[in-house]
TISE-751080 format. One line per 4 residues: number of its first residue (from 0); their letters; for each residue x, y, z of N, C-alpha, C. Coordinates in Angstrom, 2 decimals, always signed. Atoms other than C-alpha are relative to their C-alpha. Layout:
TISE-751080
NUM) a) X/Y/Z/X/Y/Z/X/Y/Z; ...
This chain:
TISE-751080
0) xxxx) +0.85/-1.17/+0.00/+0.00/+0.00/+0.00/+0.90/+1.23/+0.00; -0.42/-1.57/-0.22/+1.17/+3.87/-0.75/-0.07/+0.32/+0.91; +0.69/-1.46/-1.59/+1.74/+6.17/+1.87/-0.97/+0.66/-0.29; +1.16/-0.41/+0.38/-0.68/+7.95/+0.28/-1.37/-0.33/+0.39
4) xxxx) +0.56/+0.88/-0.94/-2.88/+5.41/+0.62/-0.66/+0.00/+1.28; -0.19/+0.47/-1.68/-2.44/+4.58/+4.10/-0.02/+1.26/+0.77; +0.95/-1.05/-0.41/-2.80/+8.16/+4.61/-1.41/+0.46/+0.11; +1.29/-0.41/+0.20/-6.10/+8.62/+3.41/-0.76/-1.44/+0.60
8) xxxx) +0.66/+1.07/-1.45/-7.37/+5.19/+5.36/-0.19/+0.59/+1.15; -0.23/-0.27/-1.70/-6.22/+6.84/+8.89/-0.91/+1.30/-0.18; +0.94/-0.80/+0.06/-8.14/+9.87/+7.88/-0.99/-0.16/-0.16; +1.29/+0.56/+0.05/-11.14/+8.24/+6.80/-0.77/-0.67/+0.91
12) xxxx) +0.21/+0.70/-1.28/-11.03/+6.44/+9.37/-0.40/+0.48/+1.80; +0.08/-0.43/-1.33/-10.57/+8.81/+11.83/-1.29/+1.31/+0.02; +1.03/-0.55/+0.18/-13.08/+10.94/+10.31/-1.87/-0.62/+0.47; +1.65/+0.23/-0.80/-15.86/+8.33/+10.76/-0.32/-0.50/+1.83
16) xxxx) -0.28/-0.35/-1.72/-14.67/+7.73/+14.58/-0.67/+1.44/+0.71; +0.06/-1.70/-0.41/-15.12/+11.50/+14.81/-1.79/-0.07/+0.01; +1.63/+0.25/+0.44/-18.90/+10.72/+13.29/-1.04/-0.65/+0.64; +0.76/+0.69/-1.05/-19.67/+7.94/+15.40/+0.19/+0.67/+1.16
20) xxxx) -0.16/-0.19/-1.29/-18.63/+9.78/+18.65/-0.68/+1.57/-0.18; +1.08/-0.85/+0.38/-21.01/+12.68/+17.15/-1.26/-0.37/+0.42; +1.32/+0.84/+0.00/-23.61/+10.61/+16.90/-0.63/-0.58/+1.62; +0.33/+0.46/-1.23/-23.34/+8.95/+20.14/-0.47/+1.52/+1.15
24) xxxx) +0.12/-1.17/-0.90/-22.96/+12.52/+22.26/-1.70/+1.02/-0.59; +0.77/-0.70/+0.17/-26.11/+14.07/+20.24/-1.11/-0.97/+0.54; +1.09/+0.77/-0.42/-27.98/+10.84/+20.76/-0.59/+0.25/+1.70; -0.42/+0.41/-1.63/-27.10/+11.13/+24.95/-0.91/+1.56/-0.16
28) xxxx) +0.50/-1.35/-0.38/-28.24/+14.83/+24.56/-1.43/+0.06/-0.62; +1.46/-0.27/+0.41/-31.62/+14.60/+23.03/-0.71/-0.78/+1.77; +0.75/+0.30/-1.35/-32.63/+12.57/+26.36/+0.20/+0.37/+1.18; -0.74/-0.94/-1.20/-31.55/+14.94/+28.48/-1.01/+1.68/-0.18
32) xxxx) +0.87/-1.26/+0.04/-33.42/+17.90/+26.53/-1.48/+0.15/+0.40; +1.21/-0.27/-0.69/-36.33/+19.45/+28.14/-0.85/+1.29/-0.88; +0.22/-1.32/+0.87/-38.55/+21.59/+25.88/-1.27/+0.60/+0.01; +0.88/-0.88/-0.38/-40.65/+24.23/+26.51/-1.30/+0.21/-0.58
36) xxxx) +1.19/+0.04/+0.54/-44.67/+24.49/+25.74/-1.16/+0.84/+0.74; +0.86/-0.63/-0.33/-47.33/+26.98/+26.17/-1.39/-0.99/-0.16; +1.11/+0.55/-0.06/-50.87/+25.70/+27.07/-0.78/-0.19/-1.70; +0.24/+0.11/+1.38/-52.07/+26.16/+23.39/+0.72/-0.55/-0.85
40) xxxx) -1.05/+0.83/+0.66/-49.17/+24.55/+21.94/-0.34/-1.79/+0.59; +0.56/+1.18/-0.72/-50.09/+21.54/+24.48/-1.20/-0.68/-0.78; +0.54/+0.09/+0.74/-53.33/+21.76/+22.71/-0.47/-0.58/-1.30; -0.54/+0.20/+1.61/-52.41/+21.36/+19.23/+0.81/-0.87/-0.26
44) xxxx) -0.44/+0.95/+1.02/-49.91/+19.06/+19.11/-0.04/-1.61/+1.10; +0.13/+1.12/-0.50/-49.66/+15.28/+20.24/+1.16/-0.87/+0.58; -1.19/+0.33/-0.30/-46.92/+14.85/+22.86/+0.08/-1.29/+0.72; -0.33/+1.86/-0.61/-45.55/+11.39/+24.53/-0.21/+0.39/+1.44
48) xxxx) +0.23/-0.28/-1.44/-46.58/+11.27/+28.17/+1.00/-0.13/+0.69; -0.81/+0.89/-1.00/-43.61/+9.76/+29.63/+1.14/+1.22/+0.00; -1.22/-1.13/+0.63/-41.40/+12.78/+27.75/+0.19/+1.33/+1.23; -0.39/-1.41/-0.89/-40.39/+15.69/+30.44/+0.14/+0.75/-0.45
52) xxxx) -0.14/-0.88/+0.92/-41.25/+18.72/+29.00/-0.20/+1.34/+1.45; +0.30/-1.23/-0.61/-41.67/+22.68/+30.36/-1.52/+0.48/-0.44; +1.13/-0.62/+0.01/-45.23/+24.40/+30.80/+0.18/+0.88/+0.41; -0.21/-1.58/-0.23/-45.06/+27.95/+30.73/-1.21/+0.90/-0.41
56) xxxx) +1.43/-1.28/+0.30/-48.09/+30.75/+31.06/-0.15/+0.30/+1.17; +0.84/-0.50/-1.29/-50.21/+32.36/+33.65/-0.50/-0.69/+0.83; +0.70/+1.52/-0.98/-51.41/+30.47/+36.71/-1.91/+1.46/+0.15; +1.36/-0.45/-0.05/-55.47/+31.40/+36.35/-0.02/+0.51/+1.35
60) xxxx) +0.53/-0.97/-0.71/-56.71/+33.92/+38.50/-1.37/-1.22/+0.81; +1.32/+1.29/-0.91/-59.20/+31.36/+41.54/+0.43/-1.19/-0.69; +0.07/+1.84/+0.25/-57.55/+28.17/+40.26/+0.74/-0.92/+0.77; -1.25/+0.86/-0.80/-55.00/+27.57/+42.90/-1.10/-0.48/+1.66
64) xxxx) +0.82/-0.11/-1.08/-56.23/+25.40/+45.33/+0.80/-1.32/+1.22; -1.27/+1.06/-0.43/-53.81/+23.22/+48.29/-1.02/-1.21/+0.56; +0.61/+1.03/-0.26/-54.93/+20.03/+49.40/+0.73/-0.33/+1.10; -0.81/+0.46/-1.47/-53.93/+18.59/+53.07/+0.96/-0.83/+0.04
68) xxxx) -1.06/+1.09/-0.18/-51.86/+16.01/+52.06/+0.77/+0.69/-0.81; -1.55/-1.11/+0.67/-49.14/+19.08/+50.35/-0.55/-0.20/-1.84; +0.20/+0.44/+1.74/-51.09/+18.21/+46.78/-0.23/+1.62/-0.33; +0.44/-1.04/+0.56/-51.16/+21.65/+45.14/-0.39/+0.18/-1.41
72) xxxx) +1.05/-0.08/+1.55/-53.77/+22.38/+41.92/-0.52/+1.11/-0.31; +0.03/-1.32/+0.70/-53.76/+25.05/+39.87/-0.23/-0.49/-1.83; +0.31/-0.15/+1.46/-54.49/+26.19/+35.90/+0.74/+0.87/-0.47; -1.19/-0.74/+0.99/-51.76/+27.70/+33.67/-0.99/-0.14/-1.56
76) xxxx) +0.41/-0.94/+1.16/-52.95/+29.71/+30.93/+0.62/+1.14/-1.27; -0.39/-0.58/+0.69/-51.94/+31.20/+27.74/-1.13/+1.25/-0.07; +1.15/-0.90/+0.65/-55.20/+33.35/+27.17/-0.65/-0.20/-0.73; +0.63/+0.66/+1.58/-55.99/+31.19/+24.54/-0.25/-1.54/+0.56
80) xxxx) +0.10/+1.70/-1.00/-55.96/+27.62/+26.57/+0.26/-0.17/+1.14; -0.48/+0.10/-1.40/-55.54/+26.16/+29.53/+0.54/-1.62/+0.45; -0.07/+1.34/-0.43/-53.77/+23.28/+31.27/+0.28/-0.41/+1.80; -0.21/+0.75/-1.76/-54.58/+21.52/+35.10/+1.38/-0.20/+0.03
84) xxxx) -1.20/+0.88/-0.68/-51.51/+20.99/+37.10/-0.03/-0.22/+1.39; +0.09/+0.25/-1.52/-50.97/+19.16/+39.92/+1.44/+0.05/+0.47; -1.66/-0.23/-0.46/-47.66/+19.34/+42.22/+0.08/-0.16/+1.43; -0.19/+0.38/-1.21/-46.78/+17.72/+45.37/+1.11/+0.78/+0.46
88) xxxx) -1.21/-0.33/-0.83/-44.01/+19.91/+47.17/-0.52/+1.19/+0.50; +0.80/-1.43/-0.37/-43.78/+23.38/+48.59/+0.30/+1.20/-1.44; +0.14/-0.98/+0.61/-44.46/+26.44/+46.20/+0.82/+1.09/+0.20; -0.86/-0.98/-0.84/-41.89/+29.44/+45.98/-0.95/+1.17/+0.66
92) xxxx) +0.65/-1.42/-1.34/-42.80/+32.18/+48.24/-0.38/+0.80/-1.20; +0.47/-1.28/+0.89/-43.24/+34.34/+45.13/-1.13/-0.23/-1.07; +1.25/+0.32/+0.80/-45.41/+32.37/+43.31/-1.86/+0.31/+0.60; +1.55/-0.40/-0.11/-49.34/+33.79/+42.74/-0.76/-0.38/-1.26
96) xxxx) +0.63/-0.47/+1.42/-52.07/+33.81/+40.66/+0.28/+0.89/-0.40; -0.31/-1.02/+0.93/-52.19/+35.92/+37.84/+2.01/+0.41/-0.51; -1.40/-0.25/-0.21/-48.33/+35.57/+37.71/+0.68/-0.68/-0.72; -0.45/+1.09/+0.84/-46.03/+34.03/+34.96/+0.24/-1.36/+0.82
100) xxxx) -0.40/+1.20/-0.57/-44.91/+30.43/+35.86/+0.59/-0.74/-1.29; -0.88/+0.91/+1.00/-42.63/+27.82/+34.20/-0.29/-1.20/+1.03; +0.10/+1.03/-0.37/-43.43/+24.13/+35.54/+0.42/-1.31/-0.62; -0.69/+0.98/+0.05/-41.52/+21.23/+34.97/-0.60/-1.28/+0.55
104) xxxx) +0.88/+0.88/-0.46/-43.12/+17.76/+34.56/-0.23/-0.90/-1.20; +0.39/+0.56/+0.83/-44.69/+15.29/+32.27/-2.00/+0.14/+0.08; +1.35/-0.62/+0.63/-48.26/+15.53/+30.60/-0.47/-1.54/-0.03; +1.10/+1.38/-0.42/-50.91/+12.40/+31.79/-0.57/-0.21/-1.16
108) xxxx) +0.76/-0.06/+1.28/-53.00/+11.01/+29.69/-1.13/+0.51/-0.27; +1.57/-0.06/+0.03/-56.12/+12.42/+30.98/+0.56/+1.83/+0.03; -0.43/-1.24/+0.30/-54.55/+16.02/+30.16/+0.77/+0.96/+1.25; -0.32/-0.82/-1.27/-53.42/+17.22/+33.55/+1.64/-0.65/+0.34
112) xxxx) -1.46/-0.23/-0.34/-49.73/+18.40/+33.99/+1.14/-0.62/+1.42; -0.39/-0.13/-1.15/-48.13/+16.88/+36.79/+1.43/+0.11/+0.33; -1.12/-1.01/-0.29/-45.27/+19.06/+37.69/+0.75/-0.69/+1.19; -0.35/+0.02/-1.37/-42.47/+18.10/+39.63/+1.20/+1.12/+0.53
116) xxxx) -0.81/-1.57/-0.77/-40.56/+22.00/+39.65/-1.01/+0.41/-0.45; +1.40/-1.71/+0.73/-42.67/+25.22/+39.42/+1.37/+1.12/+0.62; -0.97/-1.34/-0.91/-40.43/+28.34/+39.51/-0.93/+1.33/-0.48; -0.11/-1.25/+0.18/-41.03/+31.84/+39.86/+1.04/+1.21/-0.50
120) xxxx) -0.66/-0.99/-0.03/-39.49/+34.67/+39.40/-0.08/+0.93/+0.97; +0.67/-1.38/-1.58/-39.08/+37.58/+42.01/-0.49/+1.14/-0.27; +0.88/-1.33/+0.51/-39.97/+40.70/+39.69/-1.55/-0.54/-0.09; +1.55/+0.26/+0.25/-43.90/+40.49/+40.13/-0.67/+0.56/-1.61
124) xxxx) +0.02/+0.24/+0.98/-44.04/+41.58/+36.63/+0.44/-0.90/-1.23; -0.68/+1.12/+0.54/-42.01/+38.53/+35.25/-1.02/-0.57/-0.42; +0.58/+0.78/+1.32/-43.17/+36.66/+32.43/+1.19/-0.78/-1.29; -0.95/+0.76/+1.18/-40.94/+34.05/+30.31/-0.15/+0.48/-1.17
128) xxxx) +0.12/-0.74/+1.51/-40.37/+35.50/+26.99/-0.40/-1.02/-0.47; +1.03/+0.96/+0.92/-41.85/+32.05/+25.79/-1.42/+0.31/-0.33; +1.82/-0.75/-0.45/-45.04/+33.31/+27.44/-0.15/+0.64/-0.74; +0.70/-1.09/+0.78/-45.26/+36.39/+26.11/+0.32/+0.07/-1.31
132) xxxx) +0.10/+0.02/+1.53/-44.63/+35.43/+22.62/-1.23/-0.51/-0.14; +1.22/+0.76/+0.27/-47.47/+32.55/+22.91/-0.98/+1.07/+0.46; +1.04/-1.25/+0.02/-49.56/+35.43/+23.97/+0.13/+0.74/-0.56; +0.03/-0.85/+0.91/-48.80/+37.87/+21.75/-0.56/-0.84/-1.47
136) xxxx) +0.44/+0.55/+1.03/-49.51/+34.98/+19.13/-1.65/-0.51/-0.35; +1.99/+0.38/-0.11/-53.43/+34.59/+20.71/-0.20/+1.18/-0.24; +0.37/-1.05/+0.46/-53.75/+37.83/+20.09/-0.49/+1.03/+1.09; +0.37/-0.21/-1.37/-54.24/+38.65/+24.05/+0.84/+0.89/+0.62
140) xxxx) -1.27/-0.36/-0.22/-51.32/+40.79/+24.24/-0.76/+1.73/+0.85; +0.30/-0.61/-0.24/-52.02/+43.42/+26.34/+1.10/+1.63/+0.75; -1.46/-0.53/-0.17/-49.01/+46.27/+26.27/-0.16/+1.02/+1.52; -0.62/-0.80/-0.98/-48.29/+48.08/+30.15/-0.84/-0.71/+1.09
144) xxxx) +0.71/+0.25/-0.90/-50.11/+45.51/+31.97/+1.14/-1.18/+0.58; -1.11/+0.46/-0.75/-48.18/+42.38/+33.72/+1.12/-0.93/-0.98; -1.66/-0.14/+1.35/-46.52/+41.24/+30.35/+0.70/+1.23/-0.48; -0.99/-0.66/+0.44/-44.40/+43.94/+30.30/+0.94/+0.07/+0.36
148) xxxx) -1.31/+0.23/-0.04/-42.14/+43.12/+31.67/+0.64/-0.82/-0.42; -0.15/+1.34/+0.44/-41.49/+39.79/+29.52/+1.45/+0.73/-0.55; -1.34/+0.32/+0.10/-38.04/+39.03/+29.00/+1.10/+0.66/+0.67; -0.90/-0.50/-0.54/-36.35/+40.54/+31.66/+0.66/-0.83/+0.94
């Protein structure tokens, strides 16, 4: 065999090494990603229950309600849909109705979210810029009220 050759083997070679150890690290990272969904997006498309995704919108105004055994149940809202969540732990101190939220969890089959993070934010105008796109996209957008402060 040419050096030549036997050059372009070890490169080829080491090129598809390079390909497979691509492959493997994107594969490892898709089950690791967590991806974000407004209540109307929930809606519309047809996700896997088992999949850990983000729920992000408004927690409805009278929907939060605690249960004695630490079960807390609430309704996250785009303006345009809505989705139940349930969530066993404690709640941050800053979390309210009427108040963005991001919840972390998988999606049942009987439609209800069950969350196992919920975060807040501490500006009481906070709103995930996910949010306030999916609301600006229902058409609910309402400019100097508590999305305005979205994306800060």
């Amino acid at each position: 065999m040419k050096l030549k050759h036997r050059r372009l083997t070890f490169v080829l070679l080491g090129l598809l090494l390079l390909a497979g150890a691509a492959a493997l690290i994107l594969n490892a990272a898709r089950d690791t990603l967590v991806f974000f969904y407004s209540p109307s997006d929930l809606a519309t498309r047809d996700l896997p229950t088992s999949r850990p995704i983000r729920l992000g919108g408004l927690v409805e105004e009278g929907s939060l309600k605690r249960g004695d055994d630490g079960v807390v149940r609430f309704v996250v809202t785009d303006l345009e849909s809505t989705v139940p969540v349930v969530y066993r732990g404690l709640l941050p101190d800053l979390f309210r109705e009427g108040q963005g939220v991001v919840a972390q969890g998988t999606l049942g089959p009987d439609g209800v979210f069950i969350a196992t993070e919920v975060l807040a934010k501490h500006d009481e105008n906070y709103m995930p810029p996910e949010v306030a796109e999916a609301i600006k996209k229902s058409g609910q957008w309402k400019p100097g009220e508590a999305a305005e402060g979205a994306g800060q």
